[in-house]
C-alpha positions in Angstrom: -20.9 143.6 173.5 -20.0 143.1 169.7 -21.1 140.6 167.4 -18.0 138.5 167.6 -18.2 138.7 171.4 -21.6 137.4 171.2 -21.5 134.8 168.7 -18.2 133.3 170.9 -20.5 133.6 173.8 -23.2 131.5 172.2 -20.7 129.0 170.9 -19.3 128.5 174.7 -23.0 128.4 175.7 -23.9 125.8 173.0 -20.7 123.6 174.1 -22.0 120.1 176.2 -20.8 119.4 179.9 -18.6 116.5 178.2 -16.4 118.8 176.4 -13.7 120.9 177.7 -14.1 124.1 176.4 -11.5 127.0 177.3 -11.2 131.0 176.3 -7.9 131.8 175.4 -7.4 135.3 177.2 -7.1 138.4 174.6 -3.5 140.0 175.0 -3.6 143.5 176.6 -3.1 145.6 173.5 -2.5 149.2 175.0 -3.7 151.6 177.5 -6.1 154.7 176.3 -7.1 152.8 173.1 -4.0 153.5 171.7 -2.4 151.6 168.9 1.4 152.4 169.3 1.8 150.6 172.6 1.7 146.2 173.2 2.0 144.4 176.1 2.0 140.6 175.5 1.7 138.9 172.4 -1.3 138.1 170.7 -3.4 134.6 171.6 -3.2 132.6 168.3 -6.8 131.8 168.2 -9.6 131.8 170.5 -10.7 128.8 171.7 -9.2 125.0 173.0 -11.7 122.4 173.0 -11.5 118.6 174.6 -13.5 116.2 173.7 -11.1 113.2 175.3 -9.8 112.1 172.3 -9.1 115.4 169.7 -7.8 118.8 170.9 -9.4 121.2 168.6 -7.9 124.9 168.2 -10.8 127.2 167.0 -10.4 131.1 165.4 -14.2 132.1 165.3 -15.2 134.9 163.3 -18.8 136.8 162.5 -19.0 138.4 159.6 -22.3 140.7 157.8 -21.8 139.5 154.3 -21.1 136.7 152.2 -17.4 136.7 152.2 -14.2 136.8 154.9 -11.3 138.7 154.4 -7.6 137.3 155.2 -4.1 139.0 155.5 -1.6 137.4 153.3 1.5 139.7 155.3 1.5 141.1 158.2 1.0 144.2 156.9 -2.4 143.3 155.7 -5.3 143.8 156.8 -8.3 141.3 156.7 -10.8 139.9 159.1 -8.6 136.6 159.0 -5.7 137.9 161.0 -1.9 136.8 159.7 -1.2 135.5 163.3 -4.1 133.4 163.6 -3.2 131.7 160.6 0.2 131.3 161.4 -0.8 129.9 165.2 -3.4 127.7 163.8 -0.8 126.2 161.7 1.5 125.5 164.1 -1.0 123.9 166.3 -2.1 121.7 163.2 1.3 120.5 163.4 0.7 117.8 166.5 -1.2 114.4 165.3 -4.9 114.7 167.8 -5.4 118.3 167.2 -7.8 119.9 165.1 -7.3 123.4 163.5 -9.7 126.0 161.9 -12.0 128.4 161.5 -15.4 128.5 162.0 -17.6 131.8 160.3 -21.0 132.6 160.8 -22.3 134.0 158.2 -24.9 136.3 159.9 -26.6 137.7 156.3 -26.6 133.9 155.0 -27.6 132.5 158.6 -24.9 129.7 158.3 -21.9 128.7 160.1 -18.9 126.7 158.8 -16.4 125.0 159.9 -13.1 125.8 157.6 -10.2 123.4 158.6 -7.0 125.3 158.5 -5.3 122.9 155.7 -8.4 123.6 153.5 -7.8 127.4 154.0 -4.3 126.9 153.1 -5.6 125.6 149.9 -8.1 127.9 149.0 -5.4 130.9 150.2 -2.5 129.2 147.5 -4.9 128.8 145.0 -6.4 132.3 144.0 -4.7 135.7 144.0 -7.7 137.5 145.9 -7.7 138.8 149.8 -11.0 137.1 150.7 -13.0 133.8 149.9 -16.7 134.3 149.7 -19.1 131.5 150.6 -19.1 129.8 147.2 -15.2 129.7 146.9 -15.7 127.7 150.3 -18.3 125.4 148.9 -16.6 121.5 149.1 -14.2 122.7 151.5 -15.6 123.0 155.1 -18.0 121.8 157.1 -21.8 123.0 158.1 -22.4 123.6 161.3 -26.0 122.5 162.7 -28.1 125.4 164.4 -31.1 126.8 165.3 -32.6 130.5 166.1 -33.4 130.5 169.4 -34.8 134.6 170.1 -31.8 136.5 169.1 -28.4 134.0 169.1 -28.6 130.7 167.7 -27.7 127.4 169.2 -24.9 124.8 167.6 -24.6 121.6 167.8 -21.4 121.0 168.7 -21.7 117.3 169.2 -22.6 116.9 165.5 -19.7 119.3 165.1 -17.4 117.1 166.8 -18.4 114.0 164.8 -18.1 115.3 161.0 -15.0 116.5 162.4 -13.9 113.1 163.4 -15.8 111.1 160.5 -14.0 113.4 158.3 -10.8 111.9 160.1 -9.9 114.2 162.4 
């Protein structure tokens, strides 16, 4: 299993009883590993959460260094994929929801929460592909967790309430 496999496995794992959490299914891509042939479209992020009162829309990424890559075009290519940006914000469009990424950092041991309008910022403001951890700094939200032997544990409750003190 990959690392971004494992650290949504470990964010499912860490989500309480009280809060809906659902997959997204990934799109069948192709048969034979090859790139020339799609089936369905691709899922615009990878996770729906519940908590009763906000629906949150989550892209989670898991990346080595200290810095996260995004596609400005379609034709780019980045770690921040052009449709998840595009489904995130179009999700962001319906008053209860809640958009964005979060990014474990596994060099720095930290995970963030980056809410999509914040990325929209941070993307019109600078000319580069990829935001590193201090470009982020003001702009998202730390996510609680500890080691437990080899995945960490979130706390998703006290991700849930920044969220909401930070109004939603």
């Amino acid at each position: 299993m990959n690392v971004g496999k494992k650290f949504e496995l470990a964010w499912k794992d860490s989500t309480p009883n009280n809060i809906l959490i659902y997959r997204l299914p990934d799109a069948a891509q192709s048969f034979g590993g090859s790139s020339s042939l799609r089936f369905s479209r691709k899922s615009p992020f990878d996770f729906l959460m519940f908590n009763g009162k906000y629906l949150f829309a989550l892209e989670l990424k898991s990346v080595q260094g200290k810095s996260i890559s995004f596609e400005r075009t379609k034709e780019d290519d980045g770690e921040i994929h052009y449709h998840q940006i595009a489904g995130l914000n179009e999700w962001n469009k319906y008053s209860g929801t809640v958009c964005g990424f979060i990014i474990e950092f596994r060099e720095l041991e930290k995970t963030i929460f980056l809410p999509i309008e914040n990325f929209n910022e941070l993307v019109e403001n600078t000319t580069k592909k990829s935001l590193n951890i201090k470009d982020l700094d003001g702009h998202v939200i730390e996510i609680k967790q500890r080691k437990l032997r080899t995945r960490y544990k979130y706390d998703v409750d006290d991700f849930v309430a920044q969220v909401i003190s930070h109004g939603g």
